[in-house]
C-alpha positions in Angstrom: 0.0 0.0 0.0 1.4 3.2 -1.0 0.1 6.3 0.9 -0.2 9.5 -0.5 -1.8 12.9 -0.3 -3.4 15.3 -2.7 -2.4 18.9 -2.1 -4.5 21.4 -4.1 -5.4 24.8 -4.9 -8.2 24.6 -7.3 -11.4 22.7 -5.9 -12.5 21.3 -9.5 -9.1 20.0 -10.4 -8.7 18.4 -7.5 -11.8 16.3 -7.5 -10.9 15.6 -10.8 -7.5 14.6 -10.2 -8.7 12.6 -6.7 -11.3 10.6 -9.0 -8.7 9.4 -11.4 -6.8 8.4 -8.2 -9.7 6.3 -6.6 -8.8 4.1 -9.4 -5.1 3.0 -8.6 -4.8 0.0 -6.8 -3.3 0.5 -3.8 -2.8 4.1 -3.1 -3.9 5.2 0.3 -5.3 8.5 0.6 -5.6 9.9 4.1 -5.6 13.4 2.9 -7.2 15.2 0.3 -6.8 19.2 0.7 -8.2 22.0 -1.8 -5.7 24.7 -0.4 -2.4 24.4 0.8 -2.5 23.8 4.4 -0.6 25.6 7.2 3.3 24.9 8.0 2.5 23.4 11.2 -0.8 21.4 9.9 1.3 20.5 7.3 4.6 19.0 9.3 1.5 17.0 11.4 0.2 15.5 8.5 3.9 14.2 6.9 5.4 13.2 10.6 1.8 11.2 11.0 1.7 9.7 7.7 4.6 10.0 6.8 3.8 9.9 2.6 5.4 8.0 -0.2 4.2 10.7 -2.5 2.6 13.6 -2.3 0.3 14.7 -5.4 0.5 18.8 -5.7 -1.2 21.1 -7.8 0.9 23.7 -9.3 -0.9 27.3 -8.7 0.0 30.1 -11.2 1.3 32.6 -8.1 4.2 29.5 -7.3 2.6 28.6 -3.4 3.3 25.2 -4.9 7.1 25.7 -5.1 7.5 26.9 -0.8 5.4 24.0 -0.3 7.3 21.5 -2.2 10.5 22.9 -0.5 8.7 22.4 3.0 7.8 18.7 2.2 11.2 18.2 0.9 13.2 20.1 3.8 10.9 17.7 6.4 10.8 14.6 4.5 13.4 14.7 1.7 12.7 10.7 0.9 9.5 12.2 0.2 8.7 12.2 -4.1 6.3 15.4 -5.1 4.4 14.8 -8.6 2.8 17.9 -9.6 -0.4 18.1 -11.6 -1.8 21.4 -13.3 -5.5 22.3 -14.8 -6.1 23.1 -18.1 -4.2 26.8 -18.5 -1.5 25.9 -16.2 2.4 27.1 -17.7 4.7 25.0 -16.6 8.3 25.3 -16.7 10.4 21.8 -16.7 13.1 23.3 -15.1 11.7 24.9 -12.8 9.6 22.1 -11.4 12.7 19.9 -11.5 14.6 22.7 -9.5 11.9 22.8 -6.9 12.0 18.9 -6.6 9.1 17.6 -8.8 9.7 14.0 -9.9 7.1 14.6 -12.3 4.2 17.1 -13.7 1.1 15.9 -15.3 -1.5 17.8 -17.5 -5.3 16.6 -18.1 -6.5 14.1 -18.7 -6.0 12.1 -16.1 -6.5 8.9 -15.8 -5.5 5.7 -13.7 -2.5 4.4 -16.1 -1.2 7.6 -16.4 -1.1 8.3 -12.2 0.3 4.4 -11.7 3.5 5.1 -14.4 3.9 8.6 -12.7 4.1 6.9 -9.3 6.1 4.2 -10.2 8.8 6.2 -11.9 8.9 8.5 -9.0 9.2 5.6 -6.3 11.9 3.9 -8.5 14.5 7.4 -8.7 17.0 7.9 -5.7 16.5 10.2 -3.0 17.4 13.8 -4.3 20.9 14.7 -3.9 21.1 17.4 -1.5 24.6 19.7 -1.1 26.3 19.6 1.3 26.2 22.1 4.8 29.5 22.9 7.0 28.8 25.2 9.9 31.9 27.4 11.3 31.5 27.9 14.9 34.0 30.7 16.5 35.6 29.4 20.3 35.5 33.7 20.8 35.1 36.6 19.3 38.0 37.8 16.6 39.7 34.0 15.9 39.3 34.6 12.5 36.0 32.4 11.9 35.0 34.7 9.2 38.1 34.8 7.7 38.4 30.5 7.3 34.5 30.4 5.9 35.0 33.3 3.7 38.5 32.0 1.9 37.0 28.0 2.2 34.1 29.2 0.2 36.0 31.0 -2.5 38.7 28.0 -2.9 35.6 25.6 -3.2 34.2 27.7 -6.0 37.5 28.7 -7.4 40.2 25.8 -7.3 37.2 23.0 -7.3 34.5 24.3 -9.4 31.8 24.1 -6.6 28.6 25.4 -6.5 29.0 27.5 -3.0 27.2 29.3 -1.0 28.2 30.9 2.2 25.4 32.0 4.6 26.6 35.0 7.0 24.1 33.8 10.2 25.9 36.0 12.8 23.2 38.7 11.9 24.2 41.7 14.7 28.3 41.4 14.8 28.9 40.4 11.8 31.7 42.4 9.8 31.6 41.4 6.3 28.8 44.2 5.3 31.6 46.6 6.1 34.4 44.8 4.8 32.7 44.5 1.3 31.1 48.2 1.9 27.7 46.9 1.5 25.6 49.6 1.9 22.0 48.7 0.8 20.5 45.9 -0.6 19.2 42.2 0.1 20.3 40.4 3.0 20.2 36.9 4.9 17.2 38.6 6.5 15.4 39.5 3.4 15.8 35.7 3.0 14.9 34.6 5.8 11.5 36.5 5.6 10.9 35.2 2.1 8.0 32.9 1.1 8.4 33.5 -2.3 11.6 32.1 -3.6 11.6 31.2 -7.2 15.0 31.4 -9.2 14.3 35.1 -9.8 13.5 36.1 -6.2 16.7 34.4 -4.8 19.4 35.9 -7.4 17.7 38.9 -6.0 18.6 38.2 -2.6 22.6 36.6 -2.7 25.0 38.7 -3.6 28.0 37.3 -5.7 31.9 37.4 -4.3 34.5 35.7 -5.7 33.0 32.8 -7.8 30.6 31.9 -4.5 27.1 33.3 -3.7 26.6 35.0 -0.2 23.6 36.0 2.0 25.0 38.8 3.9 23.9 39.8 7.1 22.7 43.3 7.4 24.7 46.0 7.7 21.9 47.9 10.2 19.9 45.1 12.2 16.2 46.7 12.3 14.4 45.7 15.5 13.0 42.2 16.0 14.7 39.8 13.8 13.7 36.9 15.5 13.8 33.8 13.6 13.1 30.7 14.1 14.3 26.9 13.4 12.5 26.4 11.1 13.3 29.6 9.2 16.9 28.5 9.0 15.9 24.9 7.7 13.4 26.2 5.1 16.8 28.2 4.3 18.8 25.5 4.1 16.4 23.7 2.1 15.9 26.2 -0.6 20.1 26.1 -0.8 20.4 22.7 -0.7 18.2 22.1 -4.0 20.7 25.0 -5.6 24.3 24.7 -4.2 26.9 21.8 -3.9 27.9 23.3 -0.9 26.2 25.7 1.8 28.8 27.2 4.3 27.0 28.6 7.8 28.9 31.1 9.5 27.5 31.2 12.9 27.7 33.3 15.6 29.8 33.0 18.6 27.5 31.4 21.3 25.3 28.5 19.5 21.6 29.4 20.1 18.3 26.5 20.0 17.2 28.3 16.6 20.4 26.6 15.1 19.6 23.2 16.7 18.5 22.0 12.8 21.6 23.7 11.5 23.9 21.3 13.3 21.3 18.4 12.7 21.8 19.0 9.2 25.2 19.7 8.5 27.8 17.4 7.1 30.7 19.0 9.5 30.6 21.3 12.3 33.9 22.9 12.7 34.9 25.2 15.5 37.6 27.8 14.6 40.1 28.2 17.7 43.5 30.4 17.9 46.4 27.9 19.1 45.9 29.3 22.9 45.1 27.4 25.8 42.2 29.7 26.7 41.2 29.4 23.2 40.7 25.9 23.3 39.3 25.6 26.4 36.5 28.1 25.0 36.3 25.6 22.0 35.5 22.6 24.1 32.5 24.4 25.4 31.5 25.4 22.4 31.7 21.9 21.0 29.8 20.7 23.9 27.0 23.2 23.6 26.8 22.3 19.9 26.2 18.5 21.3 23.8 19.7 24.0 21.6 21.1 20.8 21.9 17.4 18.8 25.0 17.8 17.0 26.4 14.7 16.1 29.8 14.1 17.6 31.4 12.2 14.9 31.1 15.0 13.0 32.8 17.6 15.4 36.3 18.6 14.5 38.4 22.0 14.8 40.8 24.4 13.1 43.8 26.5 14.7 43.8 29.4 12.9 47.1 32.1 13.4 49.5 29.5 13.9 52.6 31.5 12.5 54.5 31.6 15.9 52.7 29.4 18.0 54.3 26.1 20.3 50.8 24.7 20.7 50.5 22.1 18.0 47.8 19.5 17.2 48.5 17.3 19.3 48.3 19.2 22.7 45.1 20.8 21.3 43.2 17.7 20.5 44.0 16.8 24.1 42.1 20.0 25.2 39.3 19.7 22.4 39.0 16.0 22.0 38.0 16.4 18.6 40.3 16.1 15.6 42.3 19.0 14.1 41.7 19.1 10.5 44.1 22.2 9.6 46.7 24.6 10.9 46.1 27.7 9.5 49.5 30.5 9.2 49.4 34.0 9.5 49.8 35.9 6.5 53.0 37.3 7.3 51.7 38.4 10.5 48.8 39.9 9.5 45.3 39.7 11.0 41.8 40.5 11.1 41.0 42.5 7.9 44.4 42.4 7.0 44.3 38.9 6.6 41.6 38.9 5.1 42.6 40.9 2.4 46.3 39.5 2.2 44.3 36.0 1.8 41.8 36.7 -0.3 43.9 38.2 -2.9 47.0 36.9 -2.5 46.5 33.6 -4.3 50.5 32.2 -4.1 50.2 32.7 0.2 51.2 29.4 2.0 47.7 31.3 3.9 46.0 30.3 0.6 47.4 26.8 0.4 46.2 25.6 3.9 42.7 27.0 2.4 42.6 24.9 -0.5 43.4 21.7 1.8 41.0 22.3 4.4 38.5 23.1 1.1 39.7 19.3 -0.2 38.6 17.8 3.3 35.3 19.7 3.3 34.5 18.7 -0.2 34.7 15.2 0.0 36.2 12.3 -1.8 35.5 12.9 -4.8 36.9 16.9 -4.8 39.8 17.3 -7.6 41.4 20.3 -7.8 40.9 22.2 -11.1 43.7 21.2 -13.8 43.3 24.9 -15.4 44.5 27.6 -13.2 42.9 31.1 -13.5 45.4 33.7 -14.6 46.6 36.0 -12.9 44.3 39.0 -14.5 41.2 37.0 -13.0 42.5 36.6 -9.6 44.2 39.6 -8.9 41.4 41.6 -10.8 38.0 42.5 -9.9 36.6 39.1 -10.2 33.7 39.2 -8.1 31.5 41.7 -6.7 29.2 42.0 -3.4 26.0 43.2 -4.8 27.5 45.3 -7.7 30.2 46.9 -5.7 33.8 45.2 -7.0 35.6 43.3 -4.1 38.9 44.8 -5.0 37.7 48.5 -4.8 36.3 48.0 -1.8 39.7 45.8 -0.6 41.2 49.0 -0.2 38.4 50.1 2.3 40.3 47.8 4.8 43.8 49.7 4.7 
């Protein structure tokens, strides 16, 4: 028995579409809604029933597409066919992006419902890309820095698809770094319900061969979000991205407790101090305390240029692997660094970057055999929402 439901929008289709259902042998229908229902309604229903398929209509104003994502983002075994009335305009590619397995147009019939739900049953789970959070032990040990240069090696020496999500929305420094002014923000996507293809390259801003959701230069009051809003986040990148960096904020908070459920890696960024470490452990242990999974816990020691502690003392203190040791740039931190790193493609800096990259990236990450010249890197090769990264470099001397 295969159990399904039939999400609509359009009570005439839907009874239409239900009746040709009635005649499949074996598909269970314990729901059978002529609206989309509410997110918490609708969570019940999949955590209850926990559906092979779900049956959507597609409505011409895209409510479809949010719920899709928030059947896939809850249930992402889950296969979504789509099936439209008679003037719907349907876009393959844009069903596919949202996770359809399949749309079908009137007439329907039995056949055509039981070779749409076979085919659907019989494709793999949907590859999803993969999430690494960045968790700082304190304030100013350069977790910004490590996401920001990971993200730009993934996208630049491995050809990933990257995004980097700037979740540290009050102290974050990147909107001044990158002189970011105006514009959308993490917020903006945060708040979103619609979030078609056009709506989100409306939102990220572009840097350096990666996409980035920026946190807000001016927080506006409120700004409270939720769990939920971070995994309906997630689950709009992970159907867009090979791989979603999180830059979180110092102290981890409940609202990221499906952040670490969800990531791949959770890596806490730690100078190569005693204190530093110390303040790493806790965070590692908070990060448990809110269901991350400790097999997938490690650390980097960031500023290591004239350090003693070395990775062996500090995985006595952190008890989670070391996956990197990160130099100074000649001394340099901060913004420094940043720039120095960021630019400064021959650093040994750089080089540490691109391994720790290679371990995030998994198995199968090979290093691109064409090299960008030297015009492209040193150039303005990316821009923050239309503002070039190396004008705006020189903001940070």
């Amino acid at each position: 028995m295969i159990t399904a439901f039939i999400i609509g929008s359009t009570p005439r289709t839907v009874d239409y579409f239900h009746r040709a259902c009635l005649g499949v042998r074996g598909l269970s229908l314990p729901h059978v809604l002529d609206e989309p229902p509410a997110l918490h309604q609708l969570l019940r229903m999949m955590s209850t029933h926990r559906p092979l398929i779900v049956f959507l209509e597609l409505d011409p104003l895209g409510r479809s597409y949010q719920t899709a994502v928030d059947i896939l983002v809850s249930h992402p075994g889950t296969k979504i066919i789509g099936f439209a009335g008679e003037r719907a305009d349907v876009s393959p590619a844009e069903v596919a992006e949202f996770g359809f397995s399949a749309v079908l147009e009137p007439p329907f019939d039995e056949r055509k419902l039981l070779v749409a739900a076979q085919k659907a049953l019989q494709t793999g789970a949907r590859a999803a890309g993969r999430v690494t959070v960045f968790q700082g032990a304190a304030g100013g040990v350069g977790t910004t820095t490590t996401a920001v240069n990971v993200a730009a090696s993934l996208a630049e020496d491995f050809g990933r698809k990257v995004l980097y999500l700037d979740c540290d929305l009050r102290s974050s420094p990147l909107s001044y770094w990158f002189d970011l002014v105006s514009g959308a923000s993490i917020v903006e996507a945060l708040e979103s319900i619609q979030t078609d293809d056009r709506a989100w390259m409306g939102m990220v801003s572009e840097a350096r061969g990666f996409d980035g959701l920026l946190a807000p230069r001016l927080m506006a009051s409120g700004g409270t979000f939720t769990g939920w809003d971070f995994l309906r986040l997630l689950g709009h990148a992970a159907i867009r991205y090979d791989h979603v960096l999180v830059d979180l904020p110092v102290s981890p908070r409940s609202e990221f407790e499906v952040v670490f459920e969800r990531a791949t890696a959770k890596i806490v960024v730690a100078n190569p101090e005693t204190v530093s470490a110390a303040l790493a452990r806790r965070r590692l242990d908070e990060m448990q305390a809110l269901g991350a999974d400790g097999a997938s816990l490690a650390a980097v020691l960031n500023r290591t240029g004239n350090s003693r502690m070395r990775t062996p003392e500090a995985e006595a203190i952190l008890k989670v692997p070391v996956l990197a040791e990160l130099p100074d740039h000649d001394g340099a931190q901060g913004e420094l660094s940043l720039k120095a790193a960021f630019f400064g493609r021959r650093s040994k800096q750089l080089k540490a970057y691109r391994d720790l990259a290679r371990m995030l990236g998994g198995e199968d990450s090979q290093e691109r055999t064409e090299r960008p010249n030297e015009e492209r890197v040193n150039g303005a090769a990316g821009s923050v929402s239309g503002i070039s990264l190396q004008d705006s470099s020189a903001n940070l001397l």
